[in-house]
C-alpha positions as CSV (number, residue, x, y, z in Angstrom):
1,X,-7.2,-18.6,12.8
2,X,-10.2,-21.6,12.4
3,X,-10.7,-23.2,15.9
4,X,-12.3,-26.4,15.4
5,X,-14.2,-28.6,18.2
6,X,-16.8,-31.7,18.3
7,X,-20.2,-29.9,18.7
8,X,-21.2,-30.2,22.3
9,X,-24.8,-31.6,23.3
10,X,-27.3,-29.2,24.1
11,X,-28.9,-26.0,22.4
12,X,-25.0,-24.0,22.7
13,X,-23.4,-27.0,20.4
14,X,-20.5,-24.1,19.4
15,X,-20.2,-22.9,22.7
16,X,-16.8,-24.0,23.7
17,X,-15.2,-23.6,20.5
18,X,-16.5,-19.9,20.4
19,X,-14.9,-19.0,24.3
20,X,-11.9,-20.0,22.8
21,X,-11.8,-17.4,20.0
22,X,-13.1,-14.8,22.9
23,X,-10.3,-16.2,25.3
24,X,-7.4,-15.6,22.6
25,X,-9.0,-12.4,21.0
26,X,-8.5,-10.8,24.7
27,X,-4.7,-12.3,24.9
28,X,-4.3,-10.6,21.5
29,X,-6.2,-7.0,22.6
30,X,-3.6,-6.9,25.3
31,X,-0.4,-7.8,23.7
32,X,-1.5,-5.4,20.5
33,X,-1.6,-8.8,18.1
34,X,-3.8,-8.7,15.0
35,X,-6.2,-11.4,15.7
36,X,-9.2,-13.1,13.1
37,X,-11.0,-16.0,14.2
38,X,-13.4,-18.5,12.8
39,X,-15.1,-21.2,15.2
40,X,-16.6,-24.3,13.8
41,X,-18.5,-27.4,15.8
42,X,-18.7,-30.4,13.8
43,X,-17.4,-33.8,13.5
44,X,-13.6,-34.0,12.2
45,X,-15.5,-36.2,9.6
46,X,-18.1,-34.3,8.2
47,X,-15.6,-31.3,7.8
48,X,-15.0,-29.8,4.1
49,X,-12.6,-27.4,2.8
50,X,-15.0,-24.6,1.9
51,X,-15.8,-24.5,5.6
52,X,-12.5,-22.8,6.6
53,X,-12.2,-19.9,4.4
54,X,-8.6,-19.5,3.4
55,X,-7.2,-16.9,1.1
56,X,-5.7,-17.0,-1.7
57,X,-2.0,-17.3,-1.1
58,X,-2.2,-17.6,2.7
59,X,0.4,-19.9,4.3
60,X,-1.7,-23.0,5.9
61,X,-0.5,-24.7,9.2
62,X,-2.5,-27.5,10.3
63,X,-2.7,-28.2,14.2
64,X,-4.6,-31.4,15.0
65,X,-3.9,-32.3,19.2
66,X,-5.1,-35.5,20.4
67,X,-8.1,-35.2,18.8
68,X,-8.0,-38.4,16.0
69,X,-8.7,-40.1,19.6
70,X,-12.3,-40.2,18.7
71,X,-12.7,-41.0,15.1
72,X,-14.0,-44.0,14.0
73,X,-12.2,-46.6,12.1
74,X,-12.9,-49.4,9.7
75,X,-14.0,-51.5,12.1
76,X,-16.8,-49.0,13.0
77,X,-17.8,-47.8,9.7
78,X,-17.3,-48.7,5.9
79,X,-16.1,-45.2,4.8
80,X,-13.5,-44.5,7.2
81,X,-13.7,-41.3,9.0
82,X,-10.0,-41.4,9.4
83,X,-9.4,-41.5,5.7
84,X,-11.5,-38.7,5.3
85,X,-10.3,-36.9,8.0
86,X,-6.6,-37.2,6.1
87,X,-8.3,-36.8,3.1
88,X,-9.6,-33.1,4.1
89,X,-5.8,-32.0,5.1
90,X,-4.7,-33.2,2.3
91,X,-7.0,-31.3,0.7
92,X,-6.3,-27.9,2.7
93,X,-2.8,-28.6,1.3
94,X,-0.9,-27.1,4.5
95,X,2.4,-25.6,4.1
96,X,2.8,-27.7,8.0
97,X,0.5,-30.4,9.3
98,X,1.6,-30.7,13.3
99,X,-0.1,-34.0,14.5
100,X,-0.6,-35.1,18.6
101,X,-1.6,-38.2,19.0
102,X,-2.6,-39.8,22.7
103,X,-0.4,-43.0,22.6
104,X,-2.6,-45.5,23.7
105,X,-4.1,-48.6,22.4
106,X,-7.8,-48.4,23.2
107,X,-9.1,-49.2,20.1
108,X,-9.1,-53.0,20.3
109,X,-12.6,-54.7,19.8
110,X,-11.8,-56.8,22.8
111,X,-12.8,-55.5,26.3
112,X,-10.1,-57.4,28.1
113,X,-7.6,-55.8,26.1
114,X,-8.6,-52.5,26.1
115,X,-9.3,-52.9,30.0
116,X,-5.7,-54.0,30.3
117,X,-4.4,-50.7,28.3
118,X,-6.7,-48.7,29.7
119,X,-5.4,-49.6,33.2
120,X,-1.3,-49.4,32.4
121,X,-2.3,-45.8,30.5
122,X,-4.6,-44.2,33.2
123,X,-2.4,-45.7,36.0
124,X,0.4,-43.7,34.9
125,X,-1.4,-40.7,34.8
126,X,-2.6,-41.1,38.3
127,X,0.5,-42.3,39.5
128,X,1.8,-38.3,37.7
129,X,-1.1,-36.7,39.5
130,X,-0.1,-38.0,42.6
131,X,3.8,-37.1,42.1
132,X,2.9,-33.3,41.2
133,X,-0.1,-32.1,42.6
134,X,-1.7,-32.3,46.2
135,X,-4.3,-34.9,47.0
136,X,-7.2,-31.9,48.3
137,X,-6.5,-30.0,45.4
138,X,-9.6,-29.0,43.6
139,X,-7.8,-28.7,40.3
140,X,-6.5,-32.1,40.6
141,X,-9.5,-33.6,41.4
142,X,-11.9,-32.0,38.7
143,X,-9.2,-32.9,36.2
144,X,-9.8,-36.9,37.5
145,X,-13.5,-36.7,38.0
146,X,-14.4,-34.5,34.9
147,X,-12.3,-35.6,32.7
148,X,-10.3,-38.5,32.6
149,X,-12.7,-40.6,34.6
150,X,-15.1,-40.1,31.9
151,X,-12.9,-41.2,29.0
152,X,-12.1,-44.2,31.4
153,X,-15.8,-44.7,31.9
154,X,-16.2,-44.7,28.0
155,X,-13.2,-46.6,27.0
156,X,-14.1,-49.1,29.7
157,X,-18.0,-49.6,29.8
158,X,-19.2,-48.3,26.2
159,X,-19.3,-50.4,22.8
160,X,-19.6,-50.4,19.3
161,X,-20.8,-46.5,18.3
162,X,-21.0,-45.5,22.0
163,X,-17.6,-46.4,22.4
164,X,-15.9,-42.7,21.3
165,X,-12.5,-43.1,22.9
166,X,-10.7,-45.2,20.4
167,X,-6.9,-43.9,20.6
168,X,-4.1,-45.6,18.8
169,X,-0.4,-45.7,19.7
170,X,2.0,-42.7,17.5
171,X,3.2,-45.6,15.7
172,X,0.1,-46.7,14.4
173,X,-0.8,-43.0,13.4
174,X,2.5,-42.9,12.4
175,X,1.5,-45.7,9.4
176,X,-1.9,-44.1,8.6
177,X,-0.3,-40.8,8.1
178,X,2.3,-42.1,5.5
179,X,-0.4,-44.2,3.7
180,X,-2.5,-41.2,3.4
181,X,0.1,-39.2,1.5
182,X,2.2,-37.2,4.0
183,X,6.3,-36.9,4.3
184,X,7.9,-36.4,7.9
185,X,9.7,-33.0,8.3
186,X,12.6,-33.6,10.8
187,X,12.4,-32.0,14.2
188,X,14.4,-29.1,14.8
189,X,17.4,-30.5,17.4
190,X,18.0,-26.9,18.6
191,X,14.4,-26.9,19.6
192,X,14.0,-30.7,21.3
193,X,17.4,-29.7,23.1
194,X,15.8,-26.8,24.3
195,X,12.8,-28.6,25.6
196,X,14.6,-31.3,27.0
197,X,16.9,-29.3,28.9
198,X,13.8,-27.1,30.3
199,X,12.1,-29.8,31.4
200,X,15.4,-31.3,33.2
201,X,15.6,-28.1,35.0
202,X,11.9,-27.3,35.8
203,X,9.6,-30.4,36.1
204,X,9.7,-34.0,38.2
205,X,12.5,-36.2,37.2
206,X,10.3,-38.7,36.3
207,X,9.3,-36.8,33.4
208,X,10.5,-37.7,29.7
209,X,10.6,-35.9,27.0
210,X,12.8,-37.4,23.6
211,X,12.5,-38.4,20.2
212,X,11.7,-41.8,18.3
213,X,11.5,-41.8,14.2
214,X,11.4,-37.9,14.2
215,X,8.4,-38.2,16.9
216,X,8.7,-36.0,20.3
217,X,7.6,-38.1,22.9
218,X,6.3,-37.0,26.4
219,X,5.7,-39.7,29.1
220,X,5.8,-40.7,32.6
221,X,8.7,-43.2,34.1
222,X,9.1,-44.8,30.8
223,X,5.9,-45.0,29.4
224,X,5.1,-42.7,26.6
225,X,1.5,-41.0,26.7
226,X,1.6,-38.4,24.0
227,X,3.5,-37.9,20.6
228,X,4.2,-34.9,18.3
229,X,5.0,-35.2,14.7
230,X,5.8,-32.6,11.8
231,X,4.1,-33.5,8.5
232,X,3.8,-32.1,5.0
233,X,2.0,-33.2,1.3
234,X,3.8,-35.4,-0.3
């Protein structure tokens, strides 16, 4: 397994992406799982194939989670990270490229757009917070200080380069993605029933959980806040 994280700032710049190999090498000790890992900080950007060391023959899954979120686009930079970001998969040629996207439309150049996303998005997620965890919990409100108020803090007060939240809605990606080469592999029903029917039975009824052009779609009271799409070479 390659674990792969934005170098944080400081003298450790690999330090979280390296707890994580620790972390799941201990899960695997326990259970008696076989377990390699490789850790790299950099920019999704700047990545190249050599860096991930795959063997000959080896069957290649791609897992990329809500991180696109901060790549620049052409508005940022002539040579668009996000078509070499696509451009490195591509290259890895993955038997399965699983994509997550954050579906939210923070990356308008105009504050009083992004302000207005920004506000319907994180209110939402508040308004979830508030329906499923108590108000003194420390958990909760780490989760809101630490992280969430920071990506509002950036999405709301930064610009131009120092602006690093710039999330796109999963139909957007879904257009990038086909432009830069890749075929949609239907999601397994069997599965999504599955899922649906857990999270009927488990979790807040203002939950949702469904599909939209072959996307899974997770949301709160209507409003969807995260895709997941299956994706292979064309």
């Amino acid at each position: 397994m390659t674990g792969v994280d934005y170098p944080e700032r400081g003298f450790r710049p690999a330090k979280a992406v390296h707890e994580t190999g620790r972390r799941l090498a201990g899960y695997c000790e326990r259970f008696g799982v076989p377990f390699e890992y490789h850790g790299i900080a950099k920019k999704l950007e700047t990545l190249q194939p050599e860096d991930f060391e795959i063997a000959v023959d080896e069957l290649v899954v791609v897992n990329s989670l809500y991180v696109q979120k901060r790549l620049p686009d052409e508005t940022l930079e002539a040579n668009n990270p996000r078509d070499a970001y696509f451009e490195l998969i591509r290259k890895l040629n993955p038997d399965l490229f699983i994509e997550g996207v954050v579906n939210a439309a923070f990356n308008a150049p105009f504050f009083i757009t992004r302000f207005r996303e920004a506000l319907f998005f994180y209110s939402s997620v508040y308004d979830l917070f508030e329906a499923t965890m108590p108000r003194g919990s420390q958990e909760r409100m780490m989760i809101e200080r630490e992280l969430y108020g920071r990506i509002v803090q950036n999405v709301i007060a930064c610009e131009d380069a120092a602006r690093e939240e710039r999330p796109e809605t999963y139909r957007q990606w879904h257009g990038r993605t086909l432009r830069a080469g890749f075929v949609q592999v239907p999601l397994d029903q069997e599965f999504l029933n599955r899922a649906k029917d857990k999270v009927k039975a488990n979790y807040h009824k203002d939950f949702v959980l469904g599909e939209d052009n072959h996307w899974m779609i997770q949301g709160w009271k209507g409003r969807v806040l995260y895709a997941l799409s299956i994706w292979k070479p064309a």
